[in-house]
C-alpha positions in Angstrom: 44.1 -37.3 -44.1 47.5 -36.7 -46.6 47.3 -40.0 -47.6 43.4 -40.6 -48.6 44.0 -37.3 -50.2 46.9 -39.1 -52.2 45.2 -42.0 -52.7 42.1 -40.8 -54.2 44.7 -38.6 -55.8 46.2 -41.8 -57.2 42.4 -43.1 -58.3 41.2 -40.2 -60.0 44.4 -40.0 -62.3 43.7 -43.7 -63.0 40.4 -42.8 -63.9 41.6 -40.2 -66.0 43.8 -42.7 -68.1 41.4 -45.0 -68.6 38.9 -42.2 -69.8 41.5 -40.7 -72.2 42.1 -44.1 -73.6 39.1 -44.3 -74.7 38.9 -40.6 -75.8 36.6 -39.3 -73.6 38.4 -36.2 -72.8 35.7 -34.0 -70.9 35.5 -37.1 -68.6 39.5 -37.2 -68.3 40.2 -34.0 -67.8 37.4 -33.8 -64.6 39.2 -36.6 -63.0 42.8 -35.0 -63.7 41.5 -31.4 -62.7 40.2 -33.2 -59.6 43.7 -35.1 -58.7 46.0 -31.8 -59.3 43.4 -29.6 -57.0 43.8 -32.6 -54.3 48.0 -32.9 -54.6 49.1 -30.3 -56.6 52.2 -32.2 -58.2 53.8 -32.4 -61.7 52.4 -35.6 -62.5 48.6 -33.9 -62.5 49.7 -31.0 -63.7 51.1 -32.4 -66.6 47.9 -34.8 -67.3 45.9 -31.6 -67.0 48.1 -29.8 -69.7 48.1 -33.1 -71.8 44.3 -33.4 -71.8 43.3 -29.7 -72.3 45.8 -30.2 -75.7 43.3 -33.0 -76.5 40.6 -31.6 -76.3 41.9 -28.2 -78.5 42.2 -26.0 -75.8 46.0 -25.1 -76.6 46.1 -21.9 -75.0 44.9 -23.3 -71.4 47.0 -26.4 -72.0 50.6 -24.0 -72.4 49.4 -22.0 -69.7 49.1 -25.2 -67.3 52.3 -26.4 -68.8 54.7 -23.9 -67.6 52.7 -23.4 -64.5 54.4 -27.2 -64.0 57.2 -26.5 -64.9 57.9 -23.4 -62.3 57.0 -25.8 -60.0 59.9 -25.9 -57.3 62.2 -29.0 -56.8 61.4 -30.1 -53.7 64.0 -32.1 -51.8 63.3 -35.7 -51.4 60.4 -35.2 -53.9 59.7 -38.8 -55.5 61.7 -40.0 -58.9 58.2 -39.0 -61.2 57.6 -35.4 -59.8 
């Protein structure tokens, strides 16, 4: 169950990119939102932050921001987190 959680995970943040490439931030920031409620890491946390600053929502995107960066260091966590 963890890992189709992290693999959809893993698909919906690729989804994301390729929506925020092409500016289509509402889009994006569904698919992020979606990733970081499924694994709950840095990685879509910070995609969630980066997005919301896209789209002009500053506020939300600072708030998300340190809300990743009080995330804990977990030991053994992977290189990216």
């Amino acid at each position: 169950a963890a890992a189709d959680e992290a693999e959809r995970a893993r698909a919906l943040v690729y989804q994301g990119d390729d929506l925020f490439t092409e500016k289509r931030y509402g889009e994006a920031l569904q698919a992020y939102e979606e990733a970081d409620h499924l694994m709950r890491v840095p990685t879509t946390g910070v995609e969630v932050a980066k997005t919301l600053a896209a789209l002009g929502r500053l506020s939300e995107a600072r708030e998300t921001a340190r809300a990743v960066e009080q995330m804990p260091v977990v030991a053994d966590e992977p290189l990216p987190f």
